[in-house]
C-alpha positions as semicolon CSV with decimal commas, in nm:
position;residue;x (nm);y (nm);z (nm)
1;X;-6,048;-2,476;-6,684
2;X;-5,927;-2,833;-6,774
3;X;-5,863;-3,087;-6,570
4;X;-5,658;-3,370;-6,609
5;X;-5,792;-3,685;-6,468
6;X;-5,628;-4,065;-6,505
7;X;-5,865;-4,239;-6,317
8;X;-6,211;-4,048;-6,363
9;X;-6,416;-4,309;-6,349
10;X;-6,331;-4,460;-6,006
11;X;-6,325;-4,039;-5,900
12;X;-6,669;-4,015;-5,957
13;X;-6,777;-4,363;-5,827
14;X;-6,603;-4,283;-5,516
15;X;-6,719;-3,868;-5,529
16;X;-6,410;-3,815;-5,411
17;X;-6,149;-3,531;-5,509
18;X;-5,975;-3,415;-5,816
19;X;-5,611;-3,460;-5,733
20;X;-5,420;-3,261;-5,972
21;X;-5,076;-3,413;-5,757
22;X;-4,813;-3,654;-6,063
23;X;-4,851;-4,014;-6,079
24;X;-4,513;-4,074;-6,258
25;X;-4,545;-4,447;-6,259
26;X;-4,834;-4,417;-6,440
27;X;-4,702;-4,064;-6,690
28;X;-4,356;-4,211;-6,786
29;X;-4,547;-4,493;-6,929
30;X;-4,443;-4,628;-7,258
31;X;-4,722;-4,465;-7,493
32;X;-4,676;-4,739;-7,746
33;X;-4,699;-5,030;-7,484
34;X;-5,104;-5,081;-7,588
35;X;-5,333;-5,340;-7,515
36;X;-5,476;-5,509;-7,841
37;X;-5,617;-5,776;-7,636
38;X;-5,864;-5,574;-7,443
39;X;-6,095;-5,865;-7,306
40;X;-5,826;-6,115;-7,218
41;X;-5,616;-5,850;-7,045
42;X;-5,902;-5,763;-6,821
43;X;-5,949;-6,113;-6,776
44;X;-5,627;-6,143;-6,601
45;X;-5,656;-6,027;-6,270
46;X;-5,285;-5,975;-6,205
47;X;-5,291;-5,718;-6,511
48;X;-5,646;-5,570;-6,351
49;X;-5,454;-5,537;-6,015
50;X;-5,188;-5,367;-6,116
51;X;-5,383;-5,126;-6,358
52;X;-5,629;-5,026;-6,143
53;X;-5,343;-4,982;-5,843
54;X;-5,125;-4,733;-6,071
55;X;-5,493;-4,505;-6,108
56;X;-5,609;-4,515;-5,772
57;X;-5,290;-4,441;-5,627
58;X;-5,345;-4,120;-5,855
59;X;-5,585;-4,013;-5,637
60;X;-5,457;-4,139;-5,283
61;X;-5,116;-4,149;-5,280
62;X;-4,941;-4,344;-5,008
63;X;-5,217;-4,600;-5,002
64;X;-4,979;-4,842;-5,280
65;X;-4,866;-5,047;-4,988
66;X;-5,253;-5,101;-4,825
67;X;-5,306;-5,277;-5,194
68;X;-5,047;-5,483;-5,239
69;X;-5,072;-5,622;-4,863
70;X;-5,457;-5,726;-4,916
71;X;-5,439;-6,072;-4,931
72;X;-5,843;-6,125;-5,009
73;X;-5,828;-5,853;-5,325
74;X;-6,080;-6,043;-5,507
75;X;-6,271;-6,198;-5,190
76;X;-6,359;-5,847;-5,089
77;X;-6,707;-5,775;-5,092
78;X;-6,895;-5,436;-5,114
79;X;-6,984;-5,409;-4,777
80;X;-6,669;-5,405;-4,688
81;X;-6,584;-5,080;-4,914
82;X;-6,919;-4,907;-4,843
83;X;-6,803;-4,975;-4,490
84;X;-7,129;-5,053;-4,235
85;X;-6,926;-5,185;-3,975
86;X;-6,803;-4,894;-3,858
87;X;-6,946;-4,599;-3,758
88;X;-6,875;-4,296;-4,038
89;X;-6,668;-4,049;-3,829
90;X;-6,336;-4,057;-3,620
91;X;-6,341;-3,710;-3,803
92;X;-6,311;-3,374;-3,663
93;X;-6,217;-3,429;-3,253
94;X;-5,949;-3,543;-3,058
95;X;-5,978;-3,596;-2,665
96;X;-5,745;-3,285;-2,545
97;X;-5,602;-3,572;-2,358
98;X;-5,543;-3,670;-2,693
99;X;-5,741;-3,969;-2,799
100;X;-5,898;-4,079;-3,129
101;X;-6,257;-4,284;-3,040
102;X;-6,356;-4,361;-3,374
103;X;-6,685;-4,477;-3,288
104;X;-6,765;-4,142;-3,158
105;X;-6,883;-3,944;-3,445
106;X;-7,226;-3,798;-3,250
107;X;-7,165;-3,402;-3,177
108;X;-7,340;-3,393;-2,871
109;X;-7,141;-3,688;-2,744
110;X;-6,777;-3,497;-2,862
111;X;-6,906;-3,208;-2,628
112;X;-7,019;-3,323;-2,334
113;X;-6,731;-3,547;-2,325
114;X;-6,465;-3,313;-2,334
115;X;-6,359;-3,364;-2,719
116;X;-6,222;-3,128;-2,897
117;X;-6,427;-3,006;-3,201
118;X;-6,250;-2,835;-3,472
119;X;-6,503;-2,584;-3,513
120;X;-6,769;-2,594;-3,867
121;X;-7,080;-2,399;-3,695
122;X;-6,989;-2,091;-3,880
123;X;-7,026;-2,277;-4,212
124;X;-7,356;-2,464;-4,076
125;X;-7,470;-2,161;-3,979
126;X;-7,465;-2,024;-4,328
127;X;-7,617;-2,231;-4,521
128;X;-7,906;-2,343;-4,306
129;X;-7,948;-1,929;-4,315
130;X;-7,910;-1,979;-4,698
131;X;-8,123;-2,257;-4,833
132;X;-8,380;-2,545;-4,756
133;X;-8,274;-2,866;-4,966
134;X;-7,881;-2,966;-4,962
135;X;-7,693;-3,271;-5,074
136;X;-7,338;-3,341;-4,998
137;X;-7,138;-3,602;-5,137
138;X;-6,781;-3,688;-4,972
139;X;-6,608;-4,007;-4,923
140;X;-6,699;-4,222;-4,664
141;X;-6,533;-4,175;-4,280
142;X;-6,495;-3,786;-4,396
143;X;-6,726;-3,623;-4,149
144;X;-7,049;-3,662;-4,295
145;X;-7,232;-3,839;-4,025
146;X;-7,078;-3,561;-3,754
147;X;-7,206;-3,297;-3,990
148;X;-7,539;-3,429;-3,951
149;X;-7,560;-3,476;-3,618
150;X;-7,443;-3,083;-3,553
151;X;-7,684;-2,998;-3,736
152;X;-7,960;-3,202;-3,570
153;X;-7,816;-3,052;-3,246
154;X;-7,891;-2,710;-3,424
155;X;-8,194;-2,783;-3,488
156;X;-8,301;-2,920;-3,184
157;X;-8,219;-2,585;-2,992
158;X;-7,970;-2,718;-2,776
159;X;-7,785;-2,394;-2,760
160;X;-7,524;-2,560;-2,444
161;X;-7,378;-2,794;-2,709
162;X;-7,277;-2,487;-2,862
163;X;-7,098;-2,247;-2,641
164;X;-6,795;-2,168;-2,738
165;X;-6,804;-2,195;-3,044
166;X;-6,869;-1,946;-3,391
167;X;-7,257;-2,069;-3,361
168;X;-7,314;-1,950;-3,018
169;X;-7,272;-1,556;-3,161
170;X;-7,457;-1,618;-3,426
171;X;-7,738;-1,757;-3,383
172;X;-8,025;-1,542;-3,116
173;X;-8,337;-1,778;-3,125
174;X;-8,265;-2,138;-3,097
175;X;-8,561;-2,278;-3,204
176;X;-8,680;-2,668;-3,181
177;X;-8,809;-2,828;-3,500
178;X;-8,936;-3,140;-3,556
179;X;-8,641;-3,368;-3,685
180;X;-8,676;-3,658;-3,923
181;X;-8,304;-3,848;-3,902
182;X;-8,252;-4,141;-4,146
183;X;-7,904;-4,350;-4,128
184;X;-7,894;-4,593;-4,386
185;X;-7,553;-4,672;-4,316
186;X;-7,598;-4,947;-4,054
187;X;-7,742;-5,205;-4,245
188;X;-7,631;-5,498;-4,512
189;X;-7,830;-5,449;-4,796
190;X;-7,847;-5,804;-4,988
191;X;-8,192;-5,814;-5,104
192;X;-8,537;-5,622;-5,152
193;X;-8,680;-5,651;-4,787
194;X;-8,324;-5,561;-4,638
195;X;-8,426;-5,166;-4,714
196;X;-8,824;-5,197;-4,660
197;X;-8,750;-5,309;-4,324
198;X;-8,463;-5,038;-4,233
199;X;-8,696;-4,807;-4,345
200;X;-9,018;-5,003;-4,174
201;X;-8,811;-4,918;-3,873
202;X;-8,732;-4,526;-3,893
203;X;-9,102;-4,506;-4,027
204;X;-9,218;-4,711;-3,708
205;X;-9,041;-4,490;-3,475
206;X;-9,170;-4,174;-3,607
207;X;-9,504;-4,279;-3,604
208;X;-9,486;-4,377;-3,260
209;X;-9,411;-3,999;-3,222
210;X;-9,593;-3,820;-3,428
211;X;-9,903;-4,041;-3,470
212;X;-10,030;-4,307;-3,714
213;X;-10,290;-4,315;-3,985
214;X;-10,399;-4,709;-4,085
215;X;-10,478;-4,602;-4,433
216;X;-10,105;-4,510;-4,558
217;X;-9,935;-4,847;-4,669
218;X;-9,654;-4,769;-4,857
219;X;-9,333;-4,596;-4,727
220;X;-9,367;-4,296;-4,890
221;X;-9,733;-4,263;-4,784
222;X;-9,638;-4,327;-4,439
223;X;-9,349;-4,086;-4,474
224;X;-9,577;-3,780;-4,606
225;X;-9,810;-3,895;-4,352
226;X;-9,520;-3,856;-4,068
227;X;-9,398;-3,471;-4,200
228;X;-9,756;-3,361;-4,227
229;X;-9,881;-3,479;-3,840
230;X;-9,499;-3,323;-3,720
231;X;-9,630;-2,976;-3,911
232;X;-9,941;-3,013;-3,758
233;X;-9,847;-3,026;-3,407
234;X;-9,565;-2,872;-3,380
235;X;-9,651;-2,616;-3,572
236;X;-9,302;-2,586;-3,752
237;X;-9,162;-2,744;-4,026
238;X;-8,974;-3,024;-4,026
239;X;-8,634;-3,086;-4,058
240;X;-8,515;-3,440;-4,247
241;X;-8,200;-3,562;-4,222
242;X;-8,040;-3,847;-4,437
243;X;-7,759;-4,003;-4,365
244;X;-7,566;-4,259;-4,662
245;X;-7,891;-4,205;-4,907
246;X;-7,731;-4,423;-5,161
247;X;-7,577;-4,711;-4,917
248;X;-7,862;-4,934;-5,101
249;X;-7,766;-4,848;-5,451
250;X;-7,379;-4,878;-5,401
251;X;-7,355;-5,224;-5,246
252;X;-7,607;-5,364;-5,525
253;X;-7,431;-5,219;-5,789
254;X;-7,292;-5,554;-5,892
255;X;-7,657;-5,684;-5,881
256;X;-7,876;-5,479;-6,177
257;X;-8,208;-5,640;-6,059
258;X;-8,184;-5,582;-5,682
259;X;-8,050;-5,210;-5,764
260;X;-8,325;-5,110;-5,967
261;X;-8,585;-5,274;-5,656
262;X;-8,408;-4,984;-5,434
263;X;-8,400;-4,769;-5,698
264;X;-8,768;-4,784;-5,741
265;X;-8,831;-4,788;-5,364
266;X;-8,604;-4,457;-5,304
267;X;-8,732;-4,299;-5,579
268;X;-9,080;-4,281;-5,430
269;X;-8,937;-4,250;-5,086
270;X;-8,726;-3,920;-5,169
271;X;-8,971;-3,821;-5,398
272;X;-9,186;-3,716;-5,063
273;X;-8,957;-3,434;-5,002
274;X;-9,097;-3,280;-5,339
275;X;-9,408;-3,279;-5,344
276;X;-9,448;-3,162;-4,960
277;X;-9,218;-2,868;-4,968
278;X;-9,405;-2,673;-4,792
279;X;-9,412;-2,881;-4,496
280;X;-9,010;-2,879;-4,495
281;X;-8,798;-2,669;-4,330
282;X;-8,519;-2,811;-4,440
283;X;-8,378;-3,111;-4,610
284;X;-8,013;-3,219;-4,611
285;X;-7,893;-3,565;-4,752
286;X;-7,533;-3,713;-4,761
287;X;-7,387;-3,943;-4,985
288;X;-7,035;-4,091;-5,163
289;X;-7,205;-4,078;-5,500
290;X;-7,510;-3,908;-5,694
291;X;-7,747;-4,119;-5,853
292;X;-7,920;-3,938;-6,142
293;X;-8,271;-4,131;-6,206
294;X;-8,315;-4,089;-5,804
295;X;-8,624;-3,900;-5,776
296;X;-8,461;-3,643;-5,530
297;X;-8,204;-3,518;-5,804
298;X;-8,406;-3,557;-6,118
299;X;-8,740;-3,411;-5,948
300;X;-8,623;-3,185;-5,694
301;X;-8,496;-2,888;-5,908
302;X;-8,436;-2,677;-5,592
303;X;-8,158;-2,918;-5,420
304;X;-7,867;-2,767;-5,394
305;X;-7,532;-2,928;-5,443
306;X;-7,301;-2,808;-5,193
307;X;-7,008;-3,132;-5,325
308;X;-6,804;-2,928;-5,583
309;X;-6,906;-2,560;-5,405
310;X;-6,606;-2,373;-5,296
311;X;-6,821;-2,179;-5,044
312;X;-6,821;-2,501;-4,898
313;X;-6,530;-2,713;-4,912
314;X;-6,405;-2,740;-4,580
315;X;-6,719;-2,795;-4,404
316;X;-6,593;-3,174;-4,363
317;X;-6,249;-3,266;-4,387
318;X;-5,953;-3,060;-4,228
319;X;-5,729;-2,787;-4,361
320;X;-5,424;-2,713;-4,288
321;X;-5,487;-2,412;-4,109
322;X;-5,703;-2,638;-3,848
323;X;-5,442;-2,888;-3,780
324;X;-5,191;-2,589;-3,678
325;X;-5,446;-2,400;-3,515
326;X;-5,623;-2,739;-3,306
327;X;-5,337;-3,007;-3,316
328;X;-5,028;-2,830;-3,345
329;X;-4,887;-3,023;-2,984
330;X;-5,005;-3,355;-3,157
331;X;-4,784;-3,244;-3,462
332;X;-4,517;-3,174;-3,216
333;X;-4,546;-3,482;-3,031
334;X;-4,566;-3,673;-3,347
335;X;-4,208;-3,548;-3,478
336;X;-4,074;-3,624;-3,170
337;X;-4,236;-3,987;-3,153
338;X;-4,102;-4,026;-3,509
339;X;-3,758;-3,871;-3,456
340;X;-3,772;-3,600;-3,715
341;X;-3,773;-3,260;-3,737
342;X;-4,124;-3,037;-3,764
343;X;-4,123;-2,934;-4,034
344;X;-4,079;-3,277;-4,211
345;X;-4,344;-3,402;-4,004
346;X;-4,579;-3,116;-4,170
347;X;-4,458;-3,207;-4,461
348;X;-4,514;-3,589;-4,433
349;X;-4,874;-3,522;-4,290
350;X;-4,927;-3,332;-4,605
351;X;-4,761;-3,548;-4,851
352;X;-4,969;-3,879;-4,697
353;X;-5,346;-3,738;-4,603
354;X;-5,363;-3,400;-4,789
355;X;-5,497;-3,509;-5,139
356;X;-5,828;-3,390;-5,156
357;X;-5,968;-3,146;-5,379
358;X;-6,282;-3,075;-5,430
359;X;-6,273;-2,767;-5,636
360;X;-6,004;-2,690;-5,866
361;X;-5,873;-2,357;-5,644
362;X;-5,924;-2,529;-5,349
363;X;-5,679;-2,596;-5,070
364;X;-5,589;-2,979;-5,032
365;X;-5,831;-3,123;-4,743
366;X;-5,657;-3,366;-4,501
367;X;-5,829;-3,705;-4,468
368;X;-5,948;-3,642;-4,121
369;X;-5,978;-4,061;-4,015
370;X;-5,618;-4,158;-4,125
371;X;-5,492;-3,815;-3,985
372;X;-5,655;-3,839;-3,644
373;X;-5,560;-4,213;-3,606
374;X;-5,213;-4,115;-3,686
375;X;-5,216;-3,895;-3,430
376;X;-5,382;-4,156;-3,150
377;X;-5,131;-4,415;-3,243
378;X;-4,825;-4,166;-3,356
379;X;-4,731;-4,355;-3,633
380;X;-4,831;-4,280;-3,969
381;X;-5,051;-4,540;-4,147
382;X;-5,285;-4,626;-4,429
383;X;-5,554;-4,652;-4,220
384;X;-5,844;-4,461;-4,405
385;X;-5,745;-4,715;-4,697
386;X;-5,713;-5,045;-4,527
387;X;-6,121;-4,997;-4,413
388;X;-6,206;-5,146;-4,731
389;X;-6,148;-5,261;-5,074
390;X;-6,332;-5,129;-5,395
391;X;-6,400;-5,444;-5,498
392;X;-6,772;-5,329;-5,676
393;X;-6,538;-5,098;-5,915
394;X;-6,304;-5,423;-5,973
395;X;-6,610;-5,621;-6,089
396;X;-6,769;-5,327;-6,313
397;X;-6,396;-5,337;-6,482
398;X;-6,370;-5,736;-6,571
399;X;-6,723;-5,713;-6,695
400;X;-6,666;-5,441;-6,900
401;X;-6,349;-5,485;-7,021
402;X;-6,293;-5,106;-7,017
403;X;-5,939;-4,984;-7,059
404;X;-5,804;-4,768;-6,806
405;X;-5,521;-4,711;-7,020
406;X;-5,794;-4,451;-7,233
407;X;-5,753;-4,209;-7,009
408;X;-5,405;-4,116;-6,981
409;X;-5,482;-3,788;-7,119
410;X;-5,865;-3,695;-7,108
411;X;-5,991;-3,419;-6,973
412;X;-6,278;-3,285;-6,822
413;X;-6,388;-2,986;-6,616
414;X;-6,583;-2,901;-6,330
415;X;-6,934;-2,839;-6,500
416;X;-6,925;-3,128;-6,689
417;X;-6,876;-3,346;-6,354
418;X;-7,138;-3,189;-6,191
419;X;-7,398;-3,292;-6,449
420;X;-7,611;-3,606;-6,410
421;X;-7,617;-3,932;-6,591
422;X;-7,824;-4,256;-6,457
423;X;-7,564;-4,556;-6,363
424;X;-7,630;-4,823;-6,610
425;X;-7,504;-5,169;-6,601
426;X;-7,135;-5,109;-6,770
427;X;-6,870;-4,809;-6,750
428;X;-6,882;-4,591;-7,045
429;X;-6,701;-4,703;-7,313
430;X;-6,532;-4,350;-7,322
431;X;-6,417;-4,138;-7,009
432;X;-6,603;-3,843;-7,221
433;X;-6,919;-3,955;-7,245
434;X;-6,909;-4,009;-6,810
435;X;-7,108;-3,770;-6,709
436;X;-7,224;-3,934;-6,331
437;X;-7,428;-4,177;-6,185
C-alpha cells in the first residue's frame, strides 16, 4: 500500500505518525508556482517559515497558531524540542478528582496516589511473554517514560501496583529481576563529557549495587561487568531499561563532530547488550528516532521493532475507545465548560489531538499530553506543540537547501520506512532515497 506523505522527512526525524488527514493549503497549491532559486529561497527565513509551517501542520493539525505565536522561531535551541526540562509523561492518568500532574509520569507513583491509569498491562504482558530485545520509537511526552516504569514495576514483582488491573489475572509468579534503568532524558548534552558523566553516574550507582571490578575502564566494560555480577548473584537475568537512547544524538545533530563522539560512545555502550545475551532477560529501549550505524540496530539482529507493529499501537497513546471508557465525565464536563453540545466536543477532541497513525489500518491515537491538559484546564490548547520548537530540522533545511516543495506527491510505504539508513550531515536530496536515520 502507498502512502502519501508531504512532509516525510520531518515524519521520520520526529518518528512520529503517518497522517493520511488533507492539508488543503498545502494541495490547492499552484503546481506551476516553482522555486528556481532553491538556495536563496531557503535563505530567506520568512519563505523557510512558512514552508516548513504548511508541512508540519500536515502532520499536526491545529498546532498553525503555536507557530506563528513563537516569537524566538530561530532562537530556539534543540533542547528545547528534545524537551529535558520536563519530565516525558502527563500521559495515561488523570486524578479521579480530575487533575493532570504532568510531572508524574512514574507508575508506581499514579497508583499509590489514587491516579487513574488507563490500563496497558495486557499489552505489557504480551510482549514481555513474547520476546527479549524491544525498541519503541514515539514522539516525545507520548507515554514512553510511563511505559517503562510499568514495566520496571513488572519486573520488580510488585504485584500490589497491579491489582486491578488486566496484569493482575495474568500473570501467577511475580518474579524479581535484577533491573538496569537508564534515563538519558534529564541531561543537556553540549559536549563529549556531558554523556560520559550521565553515564559515569548510572554506571556508579549500579556498581555500588552489584559490586565493582578496578580493571574495567571503559563504560561498556563496566557495563558488561555490572549485568554479569547482577546474573551472578541474583541468579536471574537482568532486565535493562533505556529510556530517550538517542537524546545524545538528536540535540547534536546540528554539531557532526560532537554527534559522531556519542555515536562512537553508544555504539560500544549498546553494543554490550549483544554480545552478553545470555545474561539478559530482557532489553527494552525507547526513542523519537532510530539511528542506523548505532550498534544496537545494526548488530543486534534479534531487536524487535515494536514502532510501526499494529499488534502494538496503542500501547502508548490513547484511543478513542479509552477516553469514552476512562474520561467520558471529563468529556462531559468539558462540553459543558465550553458551551457546546457532546458530540461536538468528541468531535473537536478528535479533530485537534487524534492525528496519529502509526500503521496505515490503524485507529488515530490521541496525543495523550495536550488531551489530558485539556482536560485539567478545560480549554482546548496547543499545548503538546508549544513544549518546543524543531529548530534542529530548521537548521538541517537552510543548510541544505532542500525543497520541501519535492514532495508534494511522493510516496512511500510502510516497509520502506522501516528500513535503516545512517543520518549523515544533509537531508537527502530526494524524499526517495530517505530511508531513516
Amino acid at each position: 500500500m502507498k502512502i502519501n506523505l508531504n512532509i516525510l522527512s520531518a515524519g521520520l526525524l520526529l518518528a512520529t505518525a503517518v497522517s493520511f488527514s488533507s492539508c488543503d493549503d498545502f494541495l490547492t497549491r499552484d503546481p506551476q508556482d516553482t522555486v528556481t532559486d532553491v538556495p536563496s529561497f531557503w535563505n530567506n527565513e520568512e519563505n523557510l517559515r512558512t514552508s516548513f509551517l504548511d508541512y508540519y501542520t500536515y502532520f499536526f493539525p491545529g498546532y498553525r497558531s503555536s507557530w506563528e505565536r513563537a516569537d524566538n522561531f530561530a532562537e530556539t535551541n534543540v533542547a528545547d524540542w528534545t524537551d529535558d526540562n520536563a519530565q516525558e509523561e502527563a500521559t495515561l492518568f488523570t486524578k479521579v478528582a480530575p487533575t493532570t500532574d504532568a510531572d508524574n509520569w512514574n507508575f508506581e507513583k499514579i497508583r499509590k496516589d489514587g491516579y487513574l491509569y488507563i490500563d496497558k498491562t495486557a499489552l505489557i504482558y504480551q510482549l514481555v511473554k513474547t520476546g527479549s530485545y524491544y525498541f519503541l520509537s514515539r514522539p516525545r511526552r507520548f507515554g514512553k517514560s510511563l511505559l517503562l516504569s510499568t514495566l520496571e514495576a513488572y519486573f520488580q514483582g510488585k504485584k500490589e501496583l497491579f491489582e486491578g488491573l488486566a496484569m493482575e489475572k495474568l500473570e501467577k509468579d511475580w518474579i524479581r529481576y535484577p533491573i538496569l534503568h537508564l534515563d538519558l532524558n534529564a541531561e543537556r548534552y553540549s559536549d563529549p563529557g556531558a554523556l560520559e558523566s550521565i553515564l559515569r553516574r548510572y554506571l556508579n550507582l549500579w556498581e555500588d549495587l552489584w559490586g565493582k571490578d578496578e580493571r574495567e575502564i571503559t563504560p561498556s566494560d563496566r557495563f558488561t561487568g555490572v549485568i554479569r555480577r547482577a546474573y551472578e548473584r541474583t541468579g536471574r537475568r537482568v532486565v535493562i531499561l533505556v529510556d530517550e537512547y538517542d537524546k545524545p544524538l538528536l540535540q547534536a545533530i546540528g554539531n557532526p563532530e560532537l554527534q559522531e563522539a556519542y555515536r562512537s560512545i553508544l555504539k560500544a555502550f549498546y553494543g554490550v547488550l549483544k554480545s552478553m545475551d545470555g545474561y539478559i532477560r530482557l532489553a527494552f529501549l525507547t526513542g523519537v528516532t532510530k539511528f542506523g550505524k548505532v550498534s544496537v540496530f545494526s548488530d543486534l539482529n534479534n531487536l524487535m521493532d515494536l514502532s510501526m507493529d499494529n499488534r502494538y499501537v496503542e500501547i502508548c497513546g490513547i484511543t478513542e475507545k479509552e477516553i469514552h471508557a476512562y474520561l467520558d465525565d471529563e468529556v462531559k464536563e468539558l462540553a459543558d465548560t465550553q458551551m457546546t453540545t457532546y458530540e461536538e466536543t468528541c468531535l473537536k477532541l478528535k479533530q485537534r489531538y487524534d492525528g496519529y497513525h502509526f500503521t496505515a489500518k490503524s485507529e488515530g491515537i490521541y496525543n495523550p499530553f495536550s488531551l489530558l491538559n485539556t482536560f485539567a484546564k478545560m480549554e482546548f490548547g496547543d499545548y503538546w506543540f508549544e513544549t518546543g520548537t524543531p529548530s534542529y530540522l530548521v537548521e538541517l533545511l537552510k543548510h541544505t537547501h532542500y525543497d520541501l516543495y519535492e514532495m508534494a506527491n511522493t510516496e512511500t510505504d510502510a516497509d520502506r520506512l522501516r528500513l535503516e539508513q545512517s543520518h549523515t550531515r544533509h537531508l537527502p536530496k530526494r524524499v526517495s532515497d530517505h530511508q531513516g536515520l
